[in-house]
C-alpha positions as CSV (number, residue, x, y, z in Angstrom):
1,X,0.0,0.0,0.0
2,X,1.6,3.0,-1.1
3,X,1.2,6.6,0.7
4,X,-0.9,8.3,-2.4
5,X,-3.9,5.6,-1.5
6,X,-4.3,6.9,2.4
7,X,-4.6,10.1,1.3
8,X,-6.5,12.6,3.1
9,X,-7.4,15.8,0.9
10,X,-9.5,17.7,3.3
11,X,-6.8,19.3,5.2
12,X,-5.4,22.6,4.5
13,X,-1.9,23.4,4.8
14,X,-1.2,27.2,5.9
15,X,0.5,29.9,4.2
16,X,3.1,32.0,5.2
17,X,1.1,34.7,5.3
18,X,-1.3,33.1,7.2
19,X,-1.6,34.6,10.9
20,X,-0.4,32.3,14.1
21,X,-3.7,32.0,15.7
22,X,-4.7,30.5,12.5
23,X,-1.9,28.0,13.4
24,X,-2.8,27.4,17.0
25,X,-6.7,27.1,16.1
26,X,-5.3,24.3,13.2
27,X,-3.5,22.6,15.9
28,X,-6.4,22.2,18.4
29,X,-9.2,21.1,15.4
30,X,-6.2,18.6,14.5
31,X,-4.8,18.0,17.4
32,X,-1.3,17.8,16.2
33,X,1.8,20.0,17.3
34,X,2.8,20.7,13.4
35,X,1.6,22.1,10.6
36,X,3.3,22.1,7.2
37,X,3.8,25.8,5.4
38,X,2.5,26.1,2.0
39,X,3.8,28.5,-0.8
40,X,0.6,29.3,-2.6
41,X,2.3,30.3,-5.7
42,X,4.2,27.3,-6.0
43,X,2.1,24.5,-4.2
44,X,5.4,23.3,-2.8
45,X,5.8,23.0,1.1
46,X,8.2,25.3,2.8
47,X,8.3,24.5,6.3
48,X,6.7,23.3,9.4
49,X,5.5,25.2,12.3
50,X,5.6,24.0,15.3
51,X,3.6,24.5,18.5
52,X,6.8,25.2,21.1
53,X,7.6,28.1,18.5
54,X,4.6,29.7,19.1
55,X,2.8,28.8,22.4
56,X,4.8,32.0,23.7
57,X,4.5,34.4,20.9
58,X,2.3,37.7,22.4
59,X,0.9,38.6,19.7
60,X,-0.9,35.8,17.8
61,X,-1.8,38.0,15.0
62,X,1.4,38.3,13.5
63,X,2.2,36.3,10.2
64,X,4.0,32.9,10.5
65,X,6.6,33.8,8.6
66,X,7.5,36.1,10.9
67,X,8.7,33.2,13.5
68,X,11.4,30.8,12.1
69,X,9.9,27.9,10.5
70,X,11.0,24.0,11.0
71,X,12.6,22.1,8.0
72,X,9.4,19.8,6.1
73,X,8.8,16.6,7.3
74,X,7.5,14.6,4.6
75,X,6.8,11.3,2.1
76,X,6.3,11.3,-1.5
77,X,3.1,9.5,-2.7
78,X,5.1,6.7,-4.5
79,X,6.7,5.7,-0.8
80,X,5.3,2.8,1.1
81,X,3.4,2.5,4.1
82,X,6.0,1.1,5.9
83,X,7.7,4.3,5.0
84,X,4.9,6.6,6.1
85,X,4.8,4.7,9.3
86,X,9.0,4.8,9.8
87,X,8.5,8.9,9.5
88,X,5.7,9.2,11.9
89,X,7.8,7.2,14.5
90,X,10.9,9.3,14.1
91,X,9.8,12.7,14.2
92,X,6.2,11.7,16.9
93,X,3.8,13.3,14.5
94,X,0.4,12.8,13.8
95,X,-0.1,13.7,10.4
96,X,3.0,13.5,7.7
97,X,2.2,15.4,4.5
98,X,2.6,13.5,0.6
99,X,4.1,15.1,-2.4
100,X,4.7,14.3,-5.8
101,X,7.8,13.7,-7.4
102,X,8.3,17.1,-8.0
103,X,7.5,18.2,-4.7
104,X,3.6,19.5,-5.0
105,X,1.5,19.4,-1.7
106,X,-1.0,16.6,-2.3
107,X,-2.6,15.8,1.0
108,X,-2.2,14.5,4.1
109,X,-1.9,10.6,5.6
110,X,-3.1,10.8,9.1
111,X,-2.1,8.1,12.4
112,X,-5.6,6.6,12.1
113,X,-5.1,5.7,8.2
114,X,-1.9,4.2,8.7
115,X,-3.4,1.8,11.8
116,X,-6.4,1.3,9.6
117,X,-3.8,0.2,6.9
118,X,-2.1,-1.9,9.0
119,X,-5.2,-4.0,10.4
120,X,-5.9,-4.3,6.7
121,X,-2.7,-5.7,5.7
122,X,-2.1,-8.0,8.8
123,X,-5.7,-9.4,8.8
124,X,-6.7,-8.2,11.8
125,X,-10.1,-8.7,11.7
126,X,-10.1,-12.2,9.7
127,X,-11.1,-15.1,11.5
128,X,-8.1,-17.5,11.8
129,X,-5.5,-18.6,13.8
130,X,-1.5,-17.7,14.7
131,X,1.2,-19.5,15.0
132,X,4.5,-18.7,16.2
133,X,7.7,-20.3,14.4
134,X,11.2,-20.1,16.1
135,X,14.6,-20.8,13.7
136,X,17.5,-19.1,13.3
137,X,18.2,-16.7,10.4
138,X,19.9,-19.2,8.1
139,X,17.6,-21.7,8.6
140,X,14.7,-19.0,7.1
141,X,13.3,-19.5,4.5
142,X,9.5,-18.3,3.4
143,X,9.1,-20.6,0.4
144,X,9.5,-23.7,2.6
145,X,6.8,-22.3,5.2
146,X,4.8,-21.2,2.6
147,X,5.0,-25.2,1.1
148,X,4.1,-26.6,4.5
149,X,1.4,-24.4,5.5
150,X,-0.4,-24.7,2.1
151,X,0.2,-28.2,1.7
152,X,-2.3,-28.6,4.7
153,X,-4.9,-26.7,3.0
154,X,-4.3,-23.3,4.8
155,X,-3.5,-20.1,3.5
156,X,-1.2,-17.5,4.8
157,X,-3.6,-14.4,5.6
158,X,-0.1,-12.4,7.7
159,X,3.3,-12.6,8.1
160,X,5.7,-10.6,10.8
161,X,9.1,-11.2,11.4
162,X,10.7,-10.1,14.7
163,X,14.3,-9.4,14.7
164,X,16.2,-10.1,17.4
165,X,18.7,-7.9,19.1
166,X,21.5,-10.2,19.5
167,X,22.8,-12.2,16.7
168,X,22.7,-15.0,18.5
169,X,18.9,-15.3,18.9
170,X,16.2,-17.0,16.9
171,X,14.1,-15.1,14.3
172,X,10.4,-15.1,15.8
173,X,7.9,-15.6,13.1
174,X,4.0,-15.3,13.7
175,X,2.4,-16.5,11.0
176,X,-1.7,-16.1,10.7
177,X,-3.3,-19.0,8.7
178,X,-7.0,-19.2,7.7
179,X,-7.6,-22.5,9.5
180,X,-9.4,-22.1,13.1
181,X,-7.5,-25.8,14.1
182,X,-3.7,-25.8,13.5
183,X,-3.1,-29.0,14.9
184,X,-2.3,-30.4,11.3
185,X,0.1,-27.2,10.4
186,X,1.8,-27.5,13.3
187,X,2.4,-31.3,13.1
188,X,3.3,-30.5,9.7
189,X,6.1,-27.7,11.0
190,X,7.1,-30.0,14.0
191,X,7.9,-32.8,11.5
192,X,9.9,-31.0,9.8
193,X,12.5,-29.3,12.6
194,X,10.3,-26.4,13.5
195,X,10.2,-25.2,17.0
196,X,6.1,-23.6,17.4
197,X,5.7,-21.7,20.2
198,X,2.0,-20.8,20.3
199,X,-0.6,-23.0,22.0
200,X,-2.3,-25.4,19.5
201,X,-5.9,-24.2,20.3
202,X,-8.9,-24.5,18.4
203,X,-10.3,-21.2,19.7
204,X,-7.0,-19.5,18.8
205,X,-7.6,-16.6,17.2
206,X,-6.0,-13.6,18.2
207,X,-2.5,-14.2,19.3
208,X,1.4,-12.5,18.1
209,X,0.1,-10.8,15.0
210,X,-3.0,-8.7,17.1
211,X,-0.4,-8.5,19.8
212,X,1.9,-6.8,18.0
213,X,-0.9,-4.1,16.4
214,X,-2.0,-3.6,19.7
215,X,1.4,-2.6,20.3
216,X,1.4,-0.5,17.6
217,X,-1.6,0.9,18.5
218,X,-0.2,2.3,21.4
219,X,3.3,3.3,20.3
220,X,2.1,5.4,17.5
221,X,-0.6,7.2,19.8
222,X,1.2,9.9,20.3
């Protein structure tokens, strides 16, 4: 999913000519601490202002330009999610501003699109169950899983792979299959010299992959 389908053309960026209690009311109806800086000739963004910049100014009906505006902060439309996400994690922001190739303001992707995006892609919502493979990183391979899982009539609905810090550890793969009972699959993996780790349930159906948007969830509400 790439940035340009999340987004959101309803929000305005400011000028520079634009007065700072504009920029503070923006803030509150968005509830964000930045707001990009638009040059209306141009469509291209010139900055960000930010609410420590202005939360002291004394007179709010000067022009933001007249405070010294933050460098952009922003993705182009052709970037991935992953990318959009990466951005909005490094520099705590709520909404992250797209751009074309040549550098035109399109629009906006806000937090709530990107978890929305992510529920989509990890299958959130599909009924199914999780497993949870252990091997190390040579031993990884996805075509062989992918063999197994199949081969027992399931299909791979999400896939996460969690790195491990030391080099010495075992990747951590949670893999969410449309089957409810993964007794087979797992049989299948065991057989074969994978190390499972989640329960075999047949009520399993929210384990690692919900985990881990939950944690998302949480990390990227900001």
């Amino acid at each position: 999913m790439l940035a340009r389908e999340l987004l959101n053309t309803e929000f305005t960026p400011l000028t520079p000519q634009d007065k700072i209690s504009a920029a503070l009311a923006k803030m509150d109806a968005w509830q964000t601490t930045r707001i990009p800086i638009r040059e209306v000739t141009t469509g291209k963004l010139v900055g960000m202002i930010s609410f420590e910049d202005i939360a002291d100014v004394p007179d709010d009906s000067q022009e933001v330009n007249s405070v010294e505006l933050n460098s952009s902060i922003y993705v182009f439309s052709s970037q991935h999610l992953f990318e959009v996400a990466r951005k909005m994690l490094e520099y705590e922001v709520r909404l992250l501003p797209v751009v074309d190739k040549d550098g035109i303001y399109l629009g906006i992707v806000e937090k709530k699109n990107v978890l929305e995006a992510f529920s989509k892609m990890l299958n959130i919502t599909t009924t199914g169950s999780v497993i949870t493979v252990e091997v190390t990183k040579e031993d990884f391979t996805i075509s062989e899983l992918v063999h197994l899982i199949e081969t027992e009539g399931a299909k791979i609905l999400g896939l996460t792979v969690d790195q491990p810090v030391d080099d010495s550890l075992r990747l951590r793969i949670s893999i969410k299959i449309s089957h409810i009972d993964t007794s087979a699959v797992v049989s299948s993996l065991q057989r074969h010299g994978y190390h499972t780790t989640t329960e075999n349930r047949n009520d399993l159906l929210q384990t690692d992959i919900t985990s881990r948007a939950d944690e998302l969830l949480r990390y990227l509400d900001i």
